[in-house]
TIRO-2110 file (N, C-alpha, C; in Angstrom, 1 decimal):
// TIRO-2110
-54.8, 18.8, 43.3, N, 1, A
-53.7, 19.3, 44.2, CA, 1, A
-52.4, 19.1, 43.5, C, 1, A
-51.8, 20.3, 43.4, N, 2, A
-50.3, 20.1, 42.9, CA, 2, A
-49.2, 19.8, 43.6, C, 2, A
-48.5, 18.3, 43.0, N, 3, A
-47.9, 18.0, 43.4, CA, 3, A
-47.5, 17.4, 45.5, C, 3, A
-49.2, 16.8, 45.3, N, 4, A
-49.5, 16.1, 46.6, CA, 4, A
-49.0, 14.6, 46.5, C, 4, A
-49.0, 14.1, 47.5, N, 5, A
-49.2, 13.0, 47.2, CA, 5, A
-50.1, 12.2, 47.2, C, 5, A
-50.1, 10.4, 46.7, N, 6, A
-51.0, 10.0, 46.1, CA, 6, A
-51.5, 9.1, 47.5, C, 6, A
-53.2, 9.2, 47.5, N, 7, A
-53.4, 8.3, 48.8, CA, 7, A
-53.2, 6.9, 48.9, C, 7, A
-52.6, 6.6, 47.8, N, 8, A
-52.7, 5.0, 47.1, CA, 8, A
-51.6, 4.8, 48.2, C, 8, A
-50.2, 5.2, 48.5, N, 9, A
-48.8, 5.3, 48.7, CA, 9, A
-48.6, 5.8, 49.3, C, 9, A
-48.6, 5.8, 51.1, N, 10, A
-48.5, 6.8, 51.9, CA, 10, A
-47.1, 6.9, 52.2, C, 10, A
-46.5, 8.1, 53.1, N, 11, A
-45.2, 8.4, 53.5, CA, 11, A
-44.3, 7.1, 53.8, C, 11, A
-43.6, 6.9, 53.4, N, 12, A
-42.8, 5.5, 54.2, CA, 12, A
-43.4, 4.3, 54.3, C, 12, A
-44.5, 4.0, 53.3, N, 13, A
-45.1, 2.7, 53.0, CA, 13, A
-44.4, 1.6, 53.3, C, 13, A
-43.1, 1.5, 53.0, N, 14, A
-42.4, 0.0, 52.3, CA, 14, A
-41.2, 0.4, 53.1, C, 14, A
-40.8, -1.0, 53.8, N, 15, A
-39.4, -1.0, 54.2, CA, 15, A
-38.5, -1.7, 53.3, C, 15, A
-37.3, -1.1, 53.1, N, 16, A
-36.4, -1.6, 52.0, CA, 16, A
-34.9, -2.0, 52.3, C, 16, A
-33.9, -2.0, 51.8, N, 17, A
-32.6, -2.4, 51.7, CA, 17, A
-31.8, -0.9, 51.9, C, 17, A
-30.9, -0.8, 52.1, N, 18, A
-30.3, 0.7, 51.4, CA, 18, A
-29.7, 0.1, 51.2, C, 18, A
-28.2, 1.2, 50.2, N, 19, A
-27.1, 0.5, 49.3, CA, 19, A
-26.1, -0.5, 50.0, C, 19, A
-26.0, -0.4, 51.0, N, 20, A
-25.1, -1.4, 51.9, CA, 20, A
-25.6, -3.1, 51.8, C, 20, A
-26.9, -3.1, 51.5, N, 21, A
-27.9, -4.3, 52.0, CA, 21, A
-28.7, -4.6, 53.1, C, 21, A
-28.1, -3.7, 54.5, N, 22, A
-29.1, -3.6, 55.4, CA, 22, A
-30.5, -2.9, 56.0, C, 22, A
-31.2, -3.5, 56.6, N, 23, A
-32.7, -3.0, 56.5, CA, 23, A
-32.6, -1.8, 57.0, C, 23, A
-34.2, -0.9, 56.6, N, 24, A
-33.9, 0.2, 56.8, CA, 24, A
-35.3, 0.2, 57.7, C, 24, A
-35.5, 1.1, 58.5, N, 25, A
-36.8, 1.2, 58.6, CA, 25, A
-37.9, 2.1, 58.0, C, 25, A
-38.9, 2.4, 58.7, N, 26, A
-39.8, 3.7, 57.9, CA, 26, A
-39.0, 5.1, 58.1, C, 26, A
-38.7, 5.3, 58.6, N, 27, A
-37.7, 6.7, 59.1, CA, 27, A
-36.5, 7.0, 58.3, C, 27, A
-36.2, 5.8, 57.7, N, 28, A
-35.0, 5.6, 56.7, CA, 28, A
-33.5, 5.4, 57.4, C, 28, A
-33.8, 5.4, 58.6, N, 29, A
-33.0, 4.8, 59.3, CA, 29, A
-32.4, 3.3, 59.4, C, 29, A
-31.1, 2.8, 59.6, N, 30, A
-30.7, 1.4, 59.5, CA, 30, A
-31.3, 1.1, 60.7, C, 30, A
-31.6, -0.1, 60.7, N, 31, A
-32.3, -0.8, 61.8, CA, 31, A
-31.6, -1.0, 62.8, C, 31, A
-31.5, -1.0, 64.1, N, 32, A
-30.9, -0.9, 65.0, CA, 32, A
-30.1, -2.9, 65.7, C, 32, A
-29.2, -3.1, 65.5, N, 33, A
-29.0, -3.8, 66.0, CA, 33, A
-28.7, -4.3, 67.7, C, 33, A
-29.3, -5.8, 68.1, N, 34, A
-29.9, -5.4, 69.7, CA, 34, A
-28.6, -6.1, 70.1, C, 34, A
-27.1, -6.6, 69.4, N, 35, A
-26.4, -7.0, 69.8, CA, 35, A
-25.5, -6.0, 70.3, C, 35, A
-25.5, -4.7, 69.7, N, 36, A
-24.4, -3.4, 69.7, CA, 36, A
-24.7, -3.4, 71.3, C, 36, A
-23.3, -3.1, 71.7, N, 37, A
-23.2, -2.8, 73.0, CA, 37, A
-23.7, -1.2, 73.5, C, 37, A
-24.4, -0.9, 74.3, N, 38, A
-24.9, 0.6, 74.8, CA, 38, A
-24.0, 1.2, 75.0, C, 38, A
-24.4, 2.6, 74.7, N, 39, A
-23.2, 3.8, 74.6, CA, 39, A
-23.0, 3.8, 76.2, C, 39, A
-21.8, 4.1, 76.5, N, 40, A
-21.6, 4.3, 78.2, CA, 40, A
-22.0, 5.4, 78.8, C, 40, A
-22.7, 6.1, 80.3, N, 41, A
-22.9, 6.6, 80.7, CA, 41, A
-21.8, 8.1, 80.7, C, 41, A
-22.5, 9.6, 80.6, N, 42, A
-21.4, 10.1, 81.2, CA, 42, A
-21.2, 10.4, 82.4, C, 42, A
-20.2, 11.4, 82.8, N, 43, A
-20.0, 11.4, 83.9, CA, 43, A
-21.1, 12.0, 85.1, C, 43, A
-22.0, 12.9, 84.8, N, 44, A
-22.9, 14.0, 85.1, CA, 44, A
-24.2, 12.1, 85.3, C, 44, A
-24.7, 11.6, 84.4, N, 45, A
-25.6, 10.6, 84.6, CA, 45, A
-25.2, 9.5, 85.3, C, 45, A
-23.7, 8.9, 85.6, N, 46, A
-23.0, 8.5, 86.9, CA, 46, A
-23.5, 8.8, 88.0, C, 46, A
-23.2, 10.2, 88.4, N, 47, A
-23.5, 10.9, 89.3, CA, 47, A
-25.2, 10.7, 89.9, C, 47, A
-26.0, 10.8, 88.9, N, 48, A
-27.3, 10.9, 88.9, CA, 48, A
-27.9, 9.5, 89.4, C, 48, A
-27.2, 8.4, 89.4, N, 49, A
-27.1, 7.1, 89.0, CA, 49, A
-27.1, 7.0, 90.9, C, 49, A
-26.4, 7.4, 91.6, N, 50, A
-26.3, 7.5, 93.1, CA, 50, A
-27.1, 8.6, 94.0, C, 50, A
-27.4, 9.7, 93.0, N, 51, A
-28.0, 10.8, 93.4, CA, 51, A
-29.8, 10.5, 93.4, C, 51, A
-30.4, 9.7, 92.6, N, 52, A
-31.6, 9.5, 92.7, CA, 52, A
-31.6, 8.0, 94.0, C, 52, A
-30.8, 7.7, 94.4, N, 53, A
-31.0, 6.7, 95.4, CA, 53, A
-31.4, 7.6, 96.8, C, 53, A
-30.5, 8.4, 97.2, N, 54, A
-30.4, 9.2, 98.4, CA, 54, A
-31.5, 9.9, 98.0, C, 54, A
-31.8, 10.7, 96.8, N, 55, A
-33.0, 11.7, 96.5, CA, 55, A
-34.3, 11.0, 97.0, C, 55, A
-34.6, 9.9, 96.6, N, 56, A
-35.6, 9.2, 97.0, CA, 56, A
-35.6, 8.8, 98.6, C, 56, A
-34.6, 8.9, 99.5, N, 57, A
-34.4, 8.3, 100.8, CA, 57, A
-35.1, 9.6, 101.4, C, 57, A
-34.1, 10.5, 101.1, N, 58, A
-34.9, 12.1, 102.2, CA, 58, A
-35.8, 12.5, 101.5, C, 58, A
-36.9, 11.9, 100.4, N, 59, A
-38.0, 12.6, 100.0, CA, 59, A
-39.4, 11.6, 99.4, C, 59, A
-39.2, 10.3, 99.7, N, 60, A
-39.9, 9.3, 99.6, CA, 60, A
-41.0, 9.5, 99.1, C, 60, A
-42.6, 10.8, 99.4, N, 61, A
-43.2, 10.7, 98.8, CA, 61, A
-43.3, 11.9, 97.4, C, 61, A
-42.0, 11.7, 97.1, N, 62, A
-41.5, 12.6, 95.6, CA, 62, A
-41.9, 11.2, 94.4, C, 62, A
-43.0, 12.4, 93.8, N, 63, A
-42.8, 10.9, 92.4, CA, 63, A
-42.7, 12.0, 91.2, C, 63, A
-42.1, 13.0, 91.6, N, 64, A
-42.3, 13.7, 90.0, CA, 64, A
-40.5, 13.4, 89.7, C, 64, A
-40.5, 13.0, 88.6, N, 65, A
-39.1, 12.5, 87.8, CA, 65, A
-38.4, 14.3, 87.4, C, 65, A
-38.8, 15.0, 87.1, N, 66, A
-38.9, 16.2, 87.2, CA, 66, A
-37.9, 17.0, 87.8, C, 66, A
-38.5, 17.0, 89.2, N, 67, A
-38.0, 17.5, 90.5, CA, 67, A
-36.9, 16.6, 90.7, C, 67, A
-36.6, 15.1, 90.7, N, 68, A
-35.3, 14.7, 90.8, CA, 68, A
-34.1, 15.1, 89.8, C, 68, A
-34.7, 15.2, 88.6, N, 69, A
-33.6, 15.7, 87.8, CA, 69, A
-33.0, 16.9, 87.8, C, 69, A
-34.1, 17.8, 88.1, N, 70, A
-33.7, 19.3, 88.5, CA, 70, A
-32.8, 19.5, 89.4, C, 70, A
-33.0, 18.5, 90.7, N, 71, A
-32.3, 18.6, 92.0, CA, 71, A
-30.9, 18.2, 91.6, C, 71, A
-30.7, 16.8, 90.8, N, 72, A
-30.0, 16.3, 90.5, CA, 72, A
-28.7, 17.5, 89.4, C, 72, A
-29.4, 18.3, 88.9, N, 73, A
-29.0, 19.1, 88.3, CA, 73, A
-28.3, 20.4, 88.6, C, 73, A
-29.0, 21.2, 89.5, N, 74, A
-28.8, 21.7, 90.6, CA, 74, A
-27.2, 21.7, 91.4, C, 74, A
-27.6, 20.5, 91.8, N, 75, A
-26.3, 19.7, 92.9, CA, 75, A
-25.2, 19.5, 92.1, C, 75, A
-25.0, 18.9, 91.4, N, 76, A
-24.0, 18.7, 90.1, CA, 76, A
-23.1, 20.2, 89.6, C, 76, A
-24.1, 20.9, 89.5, N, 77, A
-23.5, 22.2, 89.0, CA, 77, A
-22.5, 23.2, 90.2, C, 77, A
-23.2, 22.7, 91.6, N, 78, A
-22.5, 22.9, 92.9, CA, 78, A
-21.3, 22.3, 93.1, C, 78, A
-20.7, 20.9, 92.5, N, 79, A
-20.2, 20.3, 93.3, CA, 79, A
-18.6, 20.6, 92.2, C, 79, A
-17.4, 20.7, 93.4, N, 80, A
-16.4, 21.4, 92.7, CA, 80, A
-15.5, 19.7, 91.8, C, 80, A
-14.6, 20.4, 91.1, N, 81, A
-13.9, 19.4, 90.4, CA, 81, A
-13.7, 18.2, 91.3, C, 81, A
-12.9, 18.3, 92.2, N, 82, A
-12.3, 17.1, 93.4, CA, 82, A
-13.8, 16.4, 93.4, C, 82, A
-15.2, 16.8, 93.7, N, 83, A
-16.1, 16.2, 93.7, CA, 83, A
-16.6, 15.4, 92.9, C, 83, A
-16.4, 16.4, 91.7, N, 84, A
-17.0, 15.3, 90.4, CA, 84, A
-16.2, 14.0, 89.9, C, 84, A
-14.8, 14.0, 90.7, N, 85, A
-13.8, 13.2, 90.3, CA, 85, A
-13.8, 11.6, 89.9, C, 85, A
-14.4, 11.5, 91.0, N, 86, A
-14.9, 9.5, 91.3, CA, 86, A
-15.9, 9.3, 90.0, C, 86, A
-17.0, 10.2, 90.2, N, 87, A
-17.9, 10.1, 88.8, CA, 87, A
-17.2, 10.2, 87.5, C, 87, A
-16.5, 10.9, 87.2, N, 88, A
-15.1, 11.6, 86.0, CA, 88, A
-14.8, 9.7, 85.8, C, 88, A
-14.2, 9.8, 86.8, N, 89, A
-13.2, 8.7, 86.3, CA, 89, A
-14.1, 7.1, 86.4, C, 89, A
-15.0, 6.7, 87.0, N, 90, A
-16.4, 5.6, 86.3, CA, 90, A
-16.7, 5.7, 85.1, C, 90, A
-16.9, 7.0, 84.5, N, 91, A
-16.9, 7.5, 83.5, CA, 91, A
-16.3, 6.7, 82.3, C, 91, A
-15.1, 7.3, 82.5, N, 92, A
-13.8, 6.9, 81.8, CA, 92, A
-13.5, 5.5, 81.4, C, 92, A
-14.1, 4.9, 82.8, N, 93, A
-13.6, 3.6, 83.1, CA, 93, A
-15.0, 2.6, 82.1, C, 93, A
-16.0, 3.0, 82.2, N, 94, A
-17.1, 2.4, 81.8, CA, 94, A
-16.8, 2.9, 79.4, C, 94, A
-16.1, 4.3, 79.2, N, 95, A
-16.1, 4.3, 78.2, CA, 95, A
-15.1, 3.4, 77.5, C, 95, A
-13.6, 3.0, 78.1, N, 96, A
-12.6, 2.2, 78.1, CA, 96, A
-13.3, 0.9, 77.8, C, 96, A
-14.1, 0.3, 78.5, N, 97, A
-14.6, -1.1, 78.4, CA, 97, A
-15.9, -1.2, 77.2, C, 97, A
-16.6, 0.1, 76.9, N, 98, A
-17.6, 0.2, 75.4, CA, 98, A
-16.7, 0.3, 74.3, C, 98, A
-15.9, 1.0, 74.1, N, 99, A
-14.3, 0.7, 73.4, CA, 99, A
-14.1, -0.5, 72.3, C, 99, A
-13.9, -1.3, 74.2, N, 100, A
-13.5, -2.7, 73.8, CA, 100, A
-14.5, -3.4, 73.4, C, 100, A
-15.6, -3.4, 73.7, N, 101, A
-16.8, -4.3, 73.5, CA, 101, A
-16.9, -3.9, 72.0, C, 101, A
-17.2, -2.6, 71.6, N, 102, A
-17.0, -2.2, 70.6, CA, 102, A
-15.9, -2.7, 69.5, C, 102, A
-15.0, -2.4, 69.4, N, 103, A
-13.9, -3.3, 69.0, CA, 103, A
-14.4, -5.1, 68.6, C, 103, A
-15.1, -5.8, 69.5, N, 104, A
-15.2, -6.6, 69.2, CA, 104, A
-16.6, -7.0, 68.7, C, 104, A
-17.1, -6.2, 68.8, N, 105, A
-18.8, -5.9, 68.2, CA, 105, A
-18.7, -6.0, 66.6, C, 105, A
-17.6, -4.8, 66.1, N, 106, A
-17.3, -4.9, 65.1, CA, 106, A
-16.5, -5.9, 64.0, C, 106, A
-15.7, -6.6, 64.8, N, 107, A
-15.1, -7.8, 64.3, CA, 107, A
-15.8, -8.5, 64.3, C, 107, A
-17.0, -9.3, 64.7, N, 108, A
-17.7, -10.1, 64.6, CA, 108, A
-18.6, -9.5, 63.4, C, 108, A
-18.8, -8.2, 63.3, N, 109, A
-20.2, -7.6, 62.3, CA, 109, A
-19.3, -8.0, 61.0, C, 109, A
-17.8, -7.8, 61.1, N, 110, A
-17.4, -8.0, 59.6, CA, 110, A
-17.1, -9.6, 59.4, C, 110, A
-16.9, -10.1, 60.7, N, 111, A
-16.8, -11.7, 59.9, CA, 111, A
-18.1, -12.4, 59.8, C, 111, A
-19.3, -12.2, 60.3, N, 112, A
-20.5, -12.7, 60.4, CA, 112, A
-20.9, -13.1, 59.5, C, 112, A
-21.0, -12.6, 58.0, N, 113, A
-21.8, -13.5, 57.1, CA, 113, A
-20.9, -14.8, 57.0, C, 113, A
-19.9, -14.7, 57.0, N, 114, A
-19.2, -16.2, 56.8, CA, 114, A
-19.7, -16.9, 57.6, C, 114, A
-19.6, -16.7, 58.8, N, 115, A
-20.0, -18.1, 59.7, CA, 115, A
-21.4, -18.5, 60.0, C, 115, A
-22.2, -17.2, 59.8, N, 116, A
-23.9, -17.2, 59.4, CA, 116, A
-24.5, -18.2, 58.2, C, 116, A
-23.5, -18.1, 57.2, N, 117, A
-23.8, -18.8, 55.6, CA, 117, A
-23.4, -20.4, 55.9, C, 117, A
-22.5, -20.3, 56.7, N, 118, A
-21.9, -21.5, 57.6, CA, 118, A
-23.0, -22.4, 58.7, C, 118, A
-23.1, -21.6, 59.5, N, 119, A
-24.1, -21.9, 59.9, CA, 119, A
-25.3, -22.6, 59.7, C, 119, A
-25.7, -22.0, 58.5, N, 120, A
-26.9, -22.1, 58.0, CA, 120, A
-27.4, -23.7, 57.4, C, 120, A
-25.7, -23.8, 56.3, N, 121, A
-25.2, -25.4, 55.7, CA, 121, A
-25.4, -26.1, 56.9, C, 121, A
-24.7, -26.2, 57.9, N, 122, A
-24.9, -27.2, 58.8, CA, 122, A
-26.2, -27.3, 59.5, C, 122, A
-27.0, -26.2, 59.6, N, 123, A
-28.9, -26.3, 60.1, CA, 123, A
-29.5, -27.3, 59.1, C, 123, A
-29.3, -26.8, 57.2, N, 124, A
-29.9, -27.1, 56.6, CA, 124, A
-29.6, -28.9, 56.3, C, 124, A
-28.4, -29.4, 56.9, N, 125, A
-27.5, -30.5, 56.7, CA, 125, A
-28.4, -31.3, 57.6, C, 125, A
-28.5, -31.1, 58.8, N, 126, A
-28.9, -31.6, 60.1, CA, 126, A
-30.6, -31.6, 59.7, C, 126, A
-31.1, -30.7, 59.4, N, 127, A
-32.6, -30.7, 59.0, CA, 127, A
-32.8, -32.0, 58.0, C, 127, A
-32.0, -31.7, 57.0, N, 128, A
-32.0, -32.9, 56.0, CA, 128, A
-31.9, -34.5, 56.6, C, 128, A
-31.3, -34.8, 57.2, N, 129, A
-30.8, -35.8, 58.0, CA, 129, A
-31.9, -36.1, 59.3, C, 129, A
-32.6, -34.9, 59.7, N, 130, A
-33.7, -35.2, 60.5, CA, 130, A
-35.0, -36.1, 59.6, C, 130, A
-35.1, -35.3, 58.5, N, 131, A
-36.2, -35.6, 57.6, CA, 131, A
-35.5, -37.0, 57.0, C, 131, A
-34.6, -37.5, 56.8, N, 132, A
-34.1, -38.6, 56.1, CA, 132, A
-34.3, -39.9, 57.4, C, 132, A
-34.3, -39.7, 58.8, N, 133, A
-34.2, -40.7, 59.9, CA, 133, A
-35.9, -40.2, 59.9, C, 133, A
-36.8, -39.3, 59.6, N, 134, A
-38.3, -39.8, 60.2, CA, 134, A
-38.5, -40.3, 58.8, C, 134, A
-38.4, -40.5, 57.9, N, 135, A
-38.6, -41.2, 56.7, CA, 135, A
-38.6, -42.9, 57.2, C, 135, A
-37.2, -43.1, 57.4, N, 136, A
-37.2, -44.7, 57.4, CA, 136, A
-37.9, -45.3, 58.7, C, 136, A
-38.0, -44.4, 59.8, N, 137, A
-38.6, -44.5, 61.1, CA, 137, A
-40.0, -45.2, 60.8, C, 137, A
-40.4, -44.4, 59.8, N, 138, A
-42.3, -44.5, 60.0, CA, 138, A
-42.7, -45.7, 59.2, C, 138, A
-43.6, -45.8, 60.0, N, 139, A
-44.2, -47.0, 59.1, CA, 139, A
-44.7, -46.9, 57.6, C, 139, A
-45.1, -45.6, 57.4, N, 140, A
-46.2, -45.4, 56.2, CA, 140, A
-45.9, -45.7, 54.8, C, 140, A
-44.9, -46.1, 54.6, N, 141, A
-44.1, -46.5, 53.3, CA, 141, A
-44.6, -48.0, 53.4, C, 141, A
-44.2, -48.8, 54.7, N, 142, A
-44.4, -50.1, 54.0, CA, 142, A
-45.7, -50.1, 54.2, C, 142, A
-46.6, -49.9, 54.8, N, 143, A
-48.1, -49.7, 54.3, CA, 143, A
-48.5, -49.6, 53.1, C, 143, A
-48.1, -48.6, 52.7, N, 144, A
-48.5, -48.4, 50.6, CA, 144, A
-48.3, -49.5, 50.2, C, 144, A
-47.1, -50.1, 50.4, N, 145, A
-47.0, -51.2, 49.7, CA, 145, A
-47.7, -52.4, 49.3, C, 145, A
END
């Protein structure tokens, strides 16, 4: 076969570094950090956010996710500016504060190896000093003797 590939080495075998240093995964994507703050809701998923509570009240034995979204979809498309307004501005208010978190998500991503590498001296300092107090602690030395 020309130009197949070889069964030895399948698609995305190996996860690696990219040029930055950070891991990549099989997809070749950067690996997702679980400290990044979540993107904020918009305004239309706000809405939906209050709309599946009531949806669920007048229709209790509805379980298709489906039919709520549709409805949900539906009603949204009906409802004029002045309505969508409160949701608009949660919105707003929820993207203002990802912003911020953001903001500081980032200052911490760029000063982190310092205090990480930091960190680490004082683990490895304290580990040392753990192993140096069960040393003189134990009996087993003056035994050998």
């Amino acid at each position: 076969m020309k130009g197949g590939r070889s069964k030895a080495e399948p698609k995305n075998a190996k996860l690696g570094l990219n040029k930055k240093g950070k891991a990549v995964s099989k997809s070749g994507k950067a690996a997702k950090d679980p400290n990044k703050p979540k993107r904020p809701a918009s305004a239309f998923f706000v809405f939906m956010e209050d709309f599946r509570e009531t949806y669920k009240k007048e229709h209790p034995k509805n379980k298709s996710v489906a039919a709520v979204g549709k409805a949900g979809g539906d009603k949204w498309k009906s409802l004029s500016e002045a309505e969508k307004a409160p949701y608009v501005a949660k919105a707003v208010k929820r993207k203002a504060e990802y912003e911020k978190n953001m903001k500081a998500f980032n200052k911490r991503q760029a000063e982190g190896p310092k205090e990480e590498e930091e960190a680490e001296s004082e683990k490895s300092m304290s580990e040392v000093n753990d192993e140096d107090d069960d040393e003189e602690g134990s009996g087993e030395d003056e035994d050998d003797e």
